[in-house]
N, C-alpha and C positions, 0 to 999 in steps of 0.2 A: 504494500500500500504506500505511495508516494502521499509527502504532505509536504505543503507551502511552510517559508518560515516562518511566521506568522501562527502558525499551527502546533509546528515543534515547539517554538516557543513559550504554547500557551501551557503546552503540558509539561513542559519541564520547569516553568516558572522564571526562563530569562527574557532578557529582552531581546527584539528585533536585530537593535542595534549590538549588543553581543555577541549573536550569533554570526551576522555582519562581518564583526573583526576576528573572530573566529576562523573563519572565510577565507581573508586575509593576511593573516598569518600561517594558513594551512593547518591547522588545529583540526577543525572541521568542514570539511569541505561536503559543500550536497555533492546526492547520488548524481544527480543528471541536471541540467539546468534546458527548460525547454527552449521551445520556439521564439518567446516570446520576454526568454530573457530573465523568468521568474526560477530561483534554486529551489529544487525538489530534494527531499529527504525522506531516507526508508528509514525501515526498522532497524537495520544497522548504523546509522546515524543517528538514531533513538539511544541505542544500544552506548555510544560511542559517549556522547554526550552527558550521559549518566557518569559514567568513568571520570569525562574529566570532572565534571562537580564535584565527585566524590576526594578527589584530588585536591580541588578548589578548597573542599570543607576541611582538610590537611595542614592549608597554609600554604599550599607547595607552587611554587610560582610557573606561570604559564609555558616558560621555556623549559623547566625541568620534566612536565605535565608529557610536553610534544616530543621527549626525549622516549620518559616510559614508554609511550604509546608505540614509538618507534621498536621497542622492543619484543614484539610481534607475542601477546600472551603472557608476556613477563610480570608479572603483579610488583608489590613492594615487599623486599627480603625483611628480615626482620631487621638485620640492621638499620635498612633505613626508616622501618617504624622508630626504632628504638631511636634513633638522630633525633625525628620529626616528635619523636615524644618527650624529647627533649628540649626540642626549641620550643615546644609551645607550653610545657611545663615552665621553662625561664617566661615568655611570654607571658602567662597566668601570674606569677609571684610579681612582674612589675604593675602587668594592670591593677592585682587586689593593692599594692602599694600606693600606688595615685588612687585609687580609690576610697583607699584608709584615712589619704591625706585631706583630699578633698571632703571627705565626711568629717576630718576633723575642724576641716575651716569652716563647713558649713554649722557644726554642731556648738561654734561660736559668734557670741552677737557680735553683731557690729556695731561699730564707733559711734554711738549716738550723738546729736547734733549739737554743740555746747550749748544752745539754750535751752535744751533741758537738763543738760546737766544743771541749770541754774531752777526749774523747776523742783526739780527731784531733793537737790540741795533746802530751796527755802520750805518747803514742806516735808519732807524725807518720806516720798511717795515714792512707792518700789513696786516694781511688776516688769512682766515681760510681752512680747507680742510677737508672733509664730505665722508668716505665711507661707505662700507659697513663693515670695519671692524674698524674706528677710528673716533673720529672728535677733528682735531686738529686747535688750535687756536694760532695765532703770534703777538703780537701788540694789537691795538685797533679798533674797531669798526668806533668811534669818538676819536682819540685820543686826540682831541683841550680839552671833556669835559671828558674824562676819561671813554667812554664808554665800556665794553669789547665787545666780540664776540660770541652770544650765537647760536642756530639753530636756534632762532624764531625772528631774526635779519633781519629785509627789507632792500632788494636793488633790482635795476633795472637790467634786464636782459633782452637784444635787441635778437631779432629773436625766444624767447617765444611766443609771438604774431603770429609770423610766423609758429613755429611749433605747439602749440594750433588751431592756422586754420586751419595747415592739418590736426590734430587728427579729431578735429568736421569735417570735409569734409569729411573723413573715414568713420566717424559716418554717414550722410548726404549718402552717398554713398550705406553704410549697410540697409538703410531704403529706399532706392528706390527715395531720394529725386533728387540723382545729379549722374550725369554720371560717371560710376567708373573708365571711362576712364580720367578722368577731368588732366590736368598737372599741377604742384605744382601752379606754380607760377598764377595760378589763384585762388587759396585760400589766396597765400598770404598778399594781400589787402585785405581781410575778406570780403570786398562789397559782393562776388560772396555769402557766406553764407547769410548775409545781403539781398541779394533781393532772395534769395531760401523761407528764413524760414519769414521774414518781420519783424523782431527784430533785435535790436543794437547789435554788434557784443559783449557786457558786458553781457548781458544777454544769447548768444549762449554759454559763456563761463563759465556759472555763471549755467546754466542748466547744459550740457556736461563734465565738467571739476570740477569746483571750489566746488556746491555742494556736487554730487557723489564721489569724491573722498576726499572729507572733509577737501578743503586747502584754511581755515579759513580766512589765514595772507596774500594772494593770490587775486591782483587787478589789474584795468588798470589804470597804475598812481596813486600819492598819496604820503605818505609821506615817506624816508628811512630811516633809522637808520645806515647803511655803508656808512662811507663819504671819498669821495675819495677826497675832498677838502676842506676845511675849507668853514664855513656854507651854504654849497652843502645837503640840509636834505629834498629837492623836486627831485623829480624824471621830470628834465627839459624839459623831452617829456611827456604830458599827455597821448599819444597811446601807449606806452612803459609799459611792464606788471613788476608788483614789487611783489615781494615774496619772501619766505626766503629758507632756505635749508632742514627745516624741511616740507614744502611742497614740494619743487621739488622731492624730496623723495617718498612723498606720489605718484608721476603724474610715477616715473619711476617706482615703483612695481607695479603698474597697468599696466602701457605697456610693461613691463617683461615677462606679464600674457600673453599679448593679443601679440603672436609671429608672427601673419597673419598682423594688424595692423602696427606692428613695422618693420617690416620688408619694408612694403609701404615707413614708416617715414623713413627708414635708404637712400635708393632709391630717397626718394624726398628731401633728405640733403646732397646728395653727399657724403657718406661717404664711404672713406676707407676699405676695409678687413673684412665688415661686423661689424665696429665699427663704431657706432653712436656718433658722437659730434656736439655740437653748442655752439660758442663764443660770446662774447659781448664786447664789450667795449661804459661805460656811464660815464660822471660825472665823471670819472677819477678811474673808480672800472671796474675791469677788471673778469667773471667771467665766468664759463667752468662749462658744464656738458657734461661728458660720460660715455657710455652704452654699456657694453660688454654683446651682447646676449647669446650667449654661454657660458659664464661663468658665468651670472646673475650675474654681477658686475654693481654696477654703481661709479660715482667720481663727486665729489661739490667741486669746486674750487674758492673762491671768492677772492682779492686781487686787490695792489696799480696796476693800469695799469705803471706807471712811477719802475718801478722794476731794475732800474738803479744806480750804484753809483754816485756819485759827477766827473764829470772831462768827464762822458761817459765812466766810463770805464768799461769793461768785466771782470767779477770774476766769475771765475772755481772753483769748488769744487771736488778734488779725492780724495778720500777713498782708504787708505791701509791698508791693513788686512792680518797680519800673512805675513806678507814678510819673504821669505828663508834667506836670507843672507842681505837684508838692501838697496841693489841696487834698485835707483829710475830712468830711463830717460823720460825728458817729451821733446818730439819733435814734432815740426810743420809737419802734414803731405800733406792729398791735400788742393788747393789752387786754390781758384778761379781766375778767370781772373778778372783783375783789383783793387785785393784784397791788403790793406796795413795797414800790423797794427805790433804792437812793444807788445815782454813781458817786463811787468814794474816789476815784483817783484816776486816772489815766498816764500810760508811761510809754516813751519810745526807747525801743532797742533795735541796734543791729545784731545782725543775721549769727554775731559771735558770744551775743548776751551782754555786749556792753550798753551800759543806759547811759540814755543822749538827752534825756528831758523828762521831765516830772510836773506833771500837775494834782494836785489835793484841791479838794471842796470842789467839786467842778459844778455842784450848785441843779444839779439834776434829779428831783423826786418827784416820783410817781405815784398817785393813788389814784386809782378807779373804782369810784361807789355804782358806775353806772354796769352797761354791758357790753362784752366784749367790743373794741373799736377802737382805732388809730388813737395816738398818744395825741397829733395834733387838731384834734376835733374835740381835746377836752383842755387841752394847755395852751400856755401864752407861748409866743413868739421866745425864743432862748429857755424857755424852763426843759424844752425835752430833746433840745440837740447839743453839741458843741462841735465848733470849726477849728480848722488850726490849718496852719501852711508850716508843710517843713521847711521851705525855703527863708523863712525868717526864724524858723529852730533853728537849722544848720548850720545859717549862711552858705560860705563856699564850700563848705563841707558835704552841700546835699549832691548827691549823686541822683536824676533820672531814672539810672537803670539800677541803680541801688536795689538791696530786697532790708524794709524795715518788717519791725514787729513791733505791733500795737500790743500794751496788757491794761485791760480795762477792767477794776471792781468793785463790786455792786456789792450792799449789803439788800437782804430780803427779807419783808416779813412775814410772809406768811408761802407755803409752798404754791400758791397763784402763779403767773407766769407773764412774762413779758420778753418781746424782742427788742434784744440791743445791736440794733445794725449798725454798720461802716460803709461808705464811699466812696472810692476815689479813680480818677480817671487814667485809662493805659490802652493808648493806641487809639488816640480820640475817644474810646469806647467808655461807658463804667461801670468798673467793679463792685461787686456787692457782697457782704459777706453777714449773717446774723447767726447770733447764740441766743437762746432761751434762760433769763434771769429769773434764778428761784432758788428758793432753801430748800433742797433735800431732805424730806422727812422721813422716808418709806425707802427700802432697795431697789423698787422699777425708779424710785424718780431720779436715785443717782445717774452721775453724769461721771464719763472716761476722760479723766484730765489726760490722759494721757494720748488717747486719741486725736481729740482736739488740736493740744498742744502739735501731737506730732505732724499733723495733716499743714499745720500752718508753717514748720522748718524746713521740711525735705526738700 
């Protein structure tokens, strides 16, 4: 049976073009090439083809390949197994070496940006952040003993428990165990797995989850190493799952994979716009994972649940970049009903944490008796903005393309809310940027200094 290359190709898995210079080199040459100019190939050029791949998949280079071949039947002696099992043995020991190395640079944070070193300093707010393109570290792990913050760093994470039960129930589901109709919140107490399969719910997870996908550092309860209090080093609920972020990692490129799955778990988590998240707050460590399926993103967020100044007060962080002429306004905009809070100070820094200006009392307080609605529909003229031009802060100092950072804080009274927006023009165009002012009473209402913070330096 003659076949087009195009054909051989398809079933040997190379390309056109391969095959092509194959041709050209006399490696493999079609049976017959017709009329019309197109190379034909038999079954012995099937035959032949196979050979060299298998050669191919040796290491052994093209020229030594056409030498065998040459050898009419001659396979490889053992000697030269034993060579070729050697060069690719040396081969193996360098690549697992660069790969050792690389894991080890990846397995440390990177140089966070000096102004938050100046954050992290005036507050001594510690935590880390894990994607899929950085892992950065703030502070300490343990700062009491001087701990840092590595991946392979334990802390408790509440409602892993919960989302591990619906993976295994998925699983349980897939296998004809349990109703695929079944509604979250009956996996959630794990029991429902528990009387399906007749083992402790450690062991469903220890099958399903912790082996299979190799997250070592990965238990129910046990001991952490993030301490969100002073000698806080047990994880205070023994049902509560403890692991670090070099496993949650591992659990989220597996369910990246599995899109039918994740998709269930996105559904039985309430989440948003097709983006998956689940919070915790333990022991005073506050910690977040989310899951962008479309984008195959994921984000590890561990940190001080307390992400508060001294006094309760709200600190803004905006970022300016490449301002046209210098002009800053930062003005209050909507305002919720019963909302009441004061700007206390506003500060300029460069991009290295050094401060370039200070102002106190900036003379901005807000109370709303009425209903939600714009600040300037209930206040005078100056009570709800302030302007500034860096160009008379700087003088010749102001650089254009410069990148400042604004810190603006607000004290609050009551957990009501209000926008405190910024200004300023780049590239004709303008920039905009607001944070929501408010006292943190509750764990959903806290706010990630760190996030913020970080999104305004990079």
């Amino acid at each position: 049976m003659k076949m087009q290359i195009s054909e051989i190709a398809g079933i040997a898995g190379v390309s056109v073009r391969t095959l092509q210079y194959y041709d050209s080199i006399d490696l493999l040459k079609p049976a017959e090439t017709d009329s019309n100019g197109y190379r034909l190939y038999d079954e012995g050029s099937l035959e032949r083809l196979k050979i060299i791949l298998y050669y191919r998949s040796l290491d052994f280079s093209l020229k030594d390949i056409s030498q065998l071949l040459e050898q009419k039947g001659q396979f490889l002696t053992y000697k030269m197994l034993a060579e070729r099992r050697l060069a690719l043995a040396f081969m193996k020991k360098h690549t697992e070496k660069l790969m050792d190395e690389i894991d080890g640079r990846l397995s440390e944070p990177v140089k966070i940006a000096p102004w938050f070193d100046k954050v992290q300093a005036d507050y001594n707010y510690n935590g880390f952040s894990y994607s899929n393109d950085y892992f950065i570290a703030w502070g300490k792990a343990d700062s009491e003993n001087n701990v840092p913050f590595t991946l392979d760093s334990r802390f408790a994470f509440g409602w892993l428990r919960e989302l591990f039960s619906v993976f295994c129930g998925i699983v349980f589901e897939r296998q004809g165990l349990s109703d695929p109709n079944t509604p979250a919140e009956k996996y959630f107490g794990g029991t429902l797995l528990e009387k399906i399969s007749g083992r402790p719910l450690e062991e469903i997870f220890k099958e399903y989850i912790f082996t299979p996908f190799e997250m070592d550092n990965t238990s129910i309860g046990g001991s952490i190493d993030i301490i969100g209090s002073p000698g806080n080093n047990i994880c205070e609920d023994p049902r509560e799952i403890v692991t670090t972020a070099a496993d949650l990692k591992k659990f989220t490129d597996v369910i990246l994979d599995k899109k039918e799955e994740l998709k269930k778990m996105i559904c039985y988590c309430l989440c948003d716009d097709g983006e998956f998240k689940v919070y915790s707050e333990l022991g005073g460590v506050h910690a977040e994972i989310s899951i962008e399926p479309d984008k195959n993103k994921y984000f590890i967020t561990v940190c001080q649940s307390d992400a508060v100044p001294d006094n309760n007060e709200r600190v803004m962080y905006y970022p300016i970049a490449e301002s046209d002429d210098g002009y800053l306004k930062f003005e209050v905009w909507t305002v919720q009903s019963g909302a009441e809070f004061e700007i206390r100070s506003i500060k300029l820094f460069d991009k290295n944490a050094e401060e370039l200006f200070s102002e106190e009392n900036i003379g901005i307080h807000v109370l709303n008796n009425g209903e939600e609605r714009q600040a300037k529909t209930f206040m005078c003229r100056g009570e709800y903005y302030r302007e500034f031009d860096l160009r008379d802060i700087l003088g010749e100092k102001f650089d254009p393309k410069g990148t400042y950072i604004a810190e603006v804080r607000a004290k609050s009274e009551t957990s009501r809310s209000g926008q405190m927006g910024m200004i300023y023009l780049r590239g004709g165009e303008w920039q905009s940027r607001y944070f929501n002012v408010f006292y943190p009473t509750a764990a959903y209402d806290k706010y990630n200094l760190f996030l913020e913070a970080h999104g305004c330096v990079t």
